[in-house]
N, CA and C atoms as a LAMMPS dump frame, in Angstrom:
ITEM: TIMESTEP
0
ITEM: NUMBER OF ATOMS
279
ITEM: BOX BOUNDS ff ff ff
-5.0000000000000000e+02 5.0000000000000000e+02
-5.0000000000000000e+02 5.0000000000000000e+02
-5.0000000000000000e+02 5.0000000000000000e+02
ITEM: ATOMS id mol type element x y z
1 1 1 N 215.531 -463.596 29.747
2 1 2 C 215.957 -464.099 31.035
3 1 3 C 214.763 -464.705 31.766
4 2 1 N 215.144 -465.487 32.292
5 2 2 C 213.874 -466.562 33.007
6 2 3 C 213.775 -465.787 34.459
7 3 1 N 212.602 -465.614 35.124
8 3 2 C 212.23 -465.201 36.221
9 3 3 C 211.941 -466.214 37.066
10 4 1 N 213.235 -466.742 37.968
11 4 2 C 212.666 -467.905 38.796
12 4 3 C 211.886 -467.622 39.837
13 5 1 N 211.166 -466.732 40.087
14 5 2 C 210.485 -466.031 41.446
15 5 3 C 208.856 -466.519 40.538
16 6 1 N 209.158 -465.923 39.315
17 6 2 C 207.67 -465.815 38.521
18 6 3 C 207.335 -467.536 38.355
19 7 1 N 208.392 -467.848 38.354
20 7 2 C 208.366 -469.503 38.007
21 7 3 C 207.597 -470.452 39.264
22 8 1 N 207.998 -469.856 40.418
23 8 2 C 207.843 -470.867 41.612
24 8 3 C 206.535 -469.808 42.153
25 9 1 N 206.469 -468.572 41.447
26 9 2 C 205.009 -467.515 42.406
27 9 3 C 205.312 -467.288 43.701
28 10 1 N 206.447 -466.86 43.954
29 10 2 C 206.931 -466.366 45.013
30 10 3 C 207.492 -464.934 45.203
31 11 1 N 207.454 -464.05 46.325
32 11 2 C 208.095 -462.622 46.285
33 11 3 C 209.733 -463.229 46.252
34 12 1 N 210.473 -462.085 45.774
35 12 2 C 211.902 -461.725 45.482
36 12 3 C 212.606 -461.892 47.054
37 13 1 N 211.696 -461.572 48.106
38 13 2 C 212.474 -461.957 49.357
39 13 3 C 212.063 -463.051 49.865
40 14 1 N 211.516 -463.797 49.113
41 14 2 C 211.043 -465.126 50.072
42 14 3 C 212.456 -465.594 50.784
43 15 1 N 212.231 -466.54 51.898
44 15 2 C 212.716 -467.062 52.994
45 15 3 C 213.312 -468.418 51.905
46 16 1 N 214.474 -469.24 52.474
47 16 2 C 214.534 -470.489 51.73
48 16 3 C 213.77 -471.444 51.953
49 17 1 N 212.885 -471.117 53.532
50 17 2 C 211.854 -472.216 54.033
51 17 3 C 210.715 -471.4 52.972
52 18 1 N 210.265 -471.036 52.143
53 18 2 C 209.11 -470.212 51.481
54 18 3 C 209.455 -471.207 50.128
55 19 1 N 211.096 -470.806 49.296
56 19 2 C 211.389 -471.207 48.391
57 19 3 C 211.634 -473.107 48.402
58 20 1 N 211.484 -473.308 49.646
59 20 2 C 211.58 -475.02 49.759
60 20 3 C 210.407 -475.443 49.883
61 21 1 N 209.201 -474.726 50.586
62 21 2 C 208.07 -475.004 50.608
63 21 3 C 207.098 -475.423 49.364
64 22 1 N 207.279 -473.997 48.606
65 22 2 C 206.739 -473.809 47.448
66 22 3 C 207.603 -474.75 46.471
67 23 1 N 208.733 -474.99 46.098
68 23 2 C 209.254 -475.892 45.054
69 23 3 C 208.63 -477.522 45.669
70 24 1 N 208.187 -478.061 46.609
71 24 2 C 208.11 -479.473 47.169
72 24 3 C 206.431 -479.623 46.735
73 25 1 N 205.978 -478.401 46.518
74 25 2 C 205.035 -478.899 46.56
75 25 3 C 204.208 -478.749 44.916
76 26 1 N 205.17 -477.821 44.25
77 26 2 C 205.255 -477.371 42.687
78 26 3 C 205.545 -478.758 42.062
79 27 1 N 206.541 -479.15 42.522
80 27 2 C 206.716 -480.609 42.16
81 27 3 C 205.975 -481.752 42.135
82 28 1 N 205.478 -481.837 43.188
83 28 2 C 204.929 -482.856 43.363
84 28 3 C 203.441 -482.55 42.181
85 29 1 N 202.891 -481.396 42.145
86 29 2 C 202.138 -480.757 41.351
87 29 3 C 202.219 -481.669 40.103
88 30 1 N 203.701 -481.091 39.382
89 30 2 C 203.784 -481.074 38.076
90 30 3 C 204.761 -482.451 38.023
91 31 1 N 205.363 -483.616 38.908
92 31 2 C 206.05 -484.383 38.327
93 31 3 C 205.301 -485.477 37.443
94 32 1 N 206.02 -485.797 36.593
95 32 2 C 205.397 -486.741 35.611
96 32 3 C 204.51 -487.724 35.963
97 33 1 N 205.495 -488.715 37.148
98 33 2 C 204.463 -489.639 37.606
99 33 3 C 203.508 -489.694 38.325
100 34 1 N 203.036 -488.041 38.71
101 34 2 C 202.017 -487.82 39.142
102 34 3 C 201.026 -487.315 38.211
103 35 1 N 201.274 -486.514 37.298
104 35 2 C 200.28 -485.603 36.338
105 35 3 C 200.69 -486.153 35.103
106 36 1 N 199.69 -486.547 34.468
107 36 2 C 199.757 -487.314 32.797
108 36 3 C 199.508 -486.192 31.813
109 37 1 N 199.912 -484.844 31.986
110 37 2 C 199.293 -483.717 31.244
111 37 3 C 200.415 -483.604 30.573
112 38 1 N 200.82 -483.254 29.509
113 38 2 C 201.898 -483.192 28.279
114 38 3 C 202.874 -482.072 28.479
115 39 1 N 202.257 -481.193 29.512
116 39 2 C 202.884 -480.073 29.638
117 39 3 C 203.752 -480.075 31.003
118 40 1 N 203.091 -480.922 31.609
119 40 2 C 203.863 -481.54 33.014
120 40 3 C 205.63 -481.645 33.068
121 41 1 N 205.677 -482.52 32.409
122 41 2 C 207.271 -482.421 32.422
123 41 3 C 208.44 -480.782 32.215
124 42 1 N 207.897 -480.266 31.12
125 42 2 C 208.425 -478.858 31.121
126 42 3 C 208.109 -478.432 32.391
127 43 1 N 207.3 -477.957 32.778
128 43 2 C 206.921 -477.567 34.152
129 43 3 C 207.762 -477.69 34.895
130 44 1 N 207.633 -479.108 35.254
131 44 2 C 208.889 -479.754 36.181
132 44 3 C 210.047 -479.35 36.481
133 45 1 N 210.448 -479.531 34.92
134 45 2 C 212.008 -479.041 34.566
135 45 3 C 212.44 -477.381 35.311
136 46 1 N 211.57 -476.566 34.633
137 46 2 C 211.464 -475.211 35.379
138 46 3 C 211.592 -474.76 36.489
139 47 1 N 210.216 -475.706 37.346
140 47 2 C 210.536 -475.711 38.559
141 47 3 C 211.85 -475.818 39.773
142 48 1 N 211.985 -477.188 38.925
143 48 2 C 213.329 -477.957 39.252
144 48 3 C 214.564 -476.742 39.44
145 49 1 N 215.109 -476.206 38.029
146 49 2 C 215.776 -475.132 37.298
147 49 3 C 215.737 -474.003 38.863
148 50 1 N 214.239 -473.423 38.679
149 50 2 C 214.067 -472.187 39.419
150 50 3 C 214.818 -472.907 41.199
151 51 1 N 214.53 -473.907 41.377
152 51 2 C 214.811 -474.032 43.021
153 51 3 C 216.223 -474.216 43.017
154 52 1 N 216.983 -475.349 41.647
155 52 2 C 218.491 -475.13 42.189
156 52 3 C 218.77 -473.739 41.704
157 53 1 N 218.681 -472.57 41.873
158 53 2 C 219.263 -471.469 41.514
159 53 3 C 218.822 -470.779 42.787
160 54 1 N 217.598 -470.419 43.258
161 54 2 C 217.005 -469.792 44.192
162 54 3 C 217.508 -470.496 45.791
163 55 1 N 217.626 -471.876 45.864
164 55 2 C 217.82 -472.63 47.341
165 55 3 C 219.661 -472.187 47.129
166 56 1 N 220.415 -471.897 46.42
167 56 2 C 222.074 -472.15 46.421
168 56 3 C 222.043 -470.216 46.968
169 57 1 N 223.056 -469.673 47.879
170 57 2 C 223.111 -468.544 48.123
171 57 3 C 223.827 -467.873 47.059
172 58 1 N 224.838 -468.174 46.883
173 58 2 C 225.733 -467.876 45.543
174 58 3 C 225.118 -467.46 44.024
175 59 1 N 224.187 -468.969 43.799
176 59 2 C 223.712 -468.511 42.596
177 59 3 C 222.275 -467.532 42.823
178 60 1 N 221.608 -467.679 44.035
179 60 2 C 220.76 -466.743 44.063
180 60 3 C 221.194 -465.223 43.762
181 61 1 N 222.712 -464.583 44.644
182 61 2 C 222.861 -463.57 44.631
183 61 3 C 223.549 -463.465 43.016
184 62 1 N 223.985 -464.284 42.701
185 62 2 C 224.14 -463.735 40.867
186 62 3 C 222.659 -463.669 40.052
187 63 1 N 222.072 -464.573 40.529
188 63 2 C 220.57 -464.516 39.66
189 63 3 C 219.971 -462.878 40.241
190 64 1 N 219.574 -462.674 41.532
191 64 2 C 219.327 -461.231 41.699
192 64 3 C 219.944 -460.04 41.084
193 65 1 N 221.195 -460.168 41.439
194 65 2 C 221.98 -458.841 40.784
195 65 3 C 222.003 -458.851 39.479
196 66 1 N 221.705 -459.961 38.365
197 66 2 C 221.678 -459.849 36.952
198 66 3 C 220.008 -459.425 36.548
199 67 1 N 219.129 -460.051 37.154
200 67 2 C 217.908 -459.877 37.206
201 67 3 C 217.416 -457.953 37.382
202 68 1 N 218.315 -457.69 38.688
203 68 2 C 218.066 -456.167 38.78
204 68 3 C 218.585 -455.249 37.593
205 69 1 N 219.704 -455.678 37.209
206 69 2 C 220.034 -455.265 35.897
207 69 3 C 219.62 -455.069 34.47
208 70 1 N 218.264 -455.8 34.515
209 70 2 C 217.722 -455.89 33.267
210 70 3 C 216.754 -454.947 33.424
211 71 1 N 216.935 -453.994 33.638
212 71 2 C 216.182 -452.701 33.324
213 71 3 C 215.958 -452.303 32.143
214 72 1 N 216.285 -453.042 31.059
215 72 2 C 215.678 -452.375 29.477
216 72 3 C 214.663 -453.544 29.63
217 73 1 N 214.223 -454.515 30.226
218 73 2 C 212.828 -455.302 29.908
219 73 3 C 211.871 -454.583 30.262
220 74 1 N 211.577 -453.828 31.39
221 74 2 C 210.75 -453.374 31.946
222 74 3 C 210.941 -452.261 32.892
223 75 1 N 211.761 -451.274 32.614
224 75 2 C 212.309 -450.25 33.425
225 75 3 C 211.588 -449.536 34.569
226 76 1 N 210.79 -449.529 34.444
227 76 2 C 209.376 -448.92 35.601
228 76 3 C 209.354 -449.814 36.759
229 77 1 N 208.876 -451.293 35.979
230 77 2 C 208.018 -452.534 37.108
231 77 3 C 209.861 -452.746 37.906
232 78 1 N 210.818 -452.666 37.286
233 78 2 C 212.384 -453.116 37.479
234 78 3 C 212.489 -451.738 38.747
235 79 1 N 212.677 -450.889 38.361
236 79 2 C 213.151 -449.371 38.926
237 79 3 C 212.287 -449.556 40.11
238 80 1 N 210.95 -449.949 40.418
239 80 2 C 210.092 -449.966 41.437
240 80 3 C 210.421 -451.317 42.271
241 81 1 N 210.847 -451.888 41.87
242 81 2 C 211.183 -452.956 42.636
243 81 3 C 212.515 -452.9 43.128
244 82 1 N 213.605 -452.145 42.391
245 82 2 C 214.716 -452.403 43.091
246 82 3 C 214.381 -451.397 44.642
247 83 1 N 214.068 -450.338 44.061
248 83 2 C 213.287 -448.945 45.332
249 83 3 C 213.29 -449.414 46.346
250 84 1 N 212.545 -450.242 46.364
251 84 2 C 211.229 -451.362 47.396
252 84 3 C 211.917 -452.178 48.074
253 85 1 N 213.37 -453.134 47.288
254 85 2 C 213.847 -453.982 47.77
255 85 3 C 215.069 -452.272 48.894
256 86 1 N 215.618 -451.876 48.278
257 86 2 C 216.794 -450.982 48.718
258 86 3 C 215.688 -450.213 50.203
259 87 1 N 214.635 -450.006 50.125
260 87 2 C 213.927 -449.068 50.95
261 87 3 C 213.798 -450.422 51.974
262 88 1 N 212.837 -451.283 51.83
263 88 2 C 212.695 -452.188 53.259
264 88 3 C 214.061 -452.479 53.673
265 89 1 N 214.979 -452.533 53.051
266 89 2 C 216.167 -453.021 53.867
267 89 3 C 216.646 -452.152 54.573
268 90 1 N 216.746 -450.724 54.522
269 90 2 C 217.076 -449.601 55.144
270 90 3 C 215.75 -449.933 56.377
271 91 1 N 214.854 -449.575 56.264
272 91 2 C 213.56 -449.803 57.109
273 91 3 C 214.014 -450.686 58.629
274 92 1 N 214.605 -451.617 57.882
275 92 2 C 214.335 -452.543 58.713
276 92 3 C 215.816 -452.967 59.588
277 93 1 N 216.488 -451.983 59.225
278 93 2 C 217.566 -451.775 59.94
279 93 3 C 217.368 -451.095 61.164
């Protein structure tokens, strides 16, 4: 499963002004007709990928809730993060 958070280097709660920030400027980074590097275009694509999933509310909340679910990749770094996400939200109520 692709980690679009890991993709764009952003926290799991970023803001959509965080996730619009960071994709405008990832882009511009890695688009072709700016960077002649071979690896540029994949990049792109990714980028691209990670923001329409992360900027749409819908597919964000399916990308999260499947993402939290994958607790056999990494059950610890997963289990500590859901904690974290479930604890500040209580917090901050």
């Amino acid at each position: 499963m692709k980690d679009y958070y890991a993709i764009l280097g952003i926290a799991a709660n970023a803001t959509l002004a965080e996730i619009k920030t960071t994709y405008r400027k990832m882009a511009s980074q890695y688009h072709p007709d700016k960077n002649a590097s071979s690896e540029a275009p994949a990049k792109f694509r990714k980028v691209q990928e990670a923001y329409e999933v992360l900027s749409d509310v819908d597919k964000r909340k399916a990308f999260d809730e499947n993402r939290r679910r994958s607790l056999l990749d990494s059950p610890i770094d997963t289990a500590h993060e859901i904690w974290q996400y479930y604890l500040d939200g209580i917090l901050k109520k």
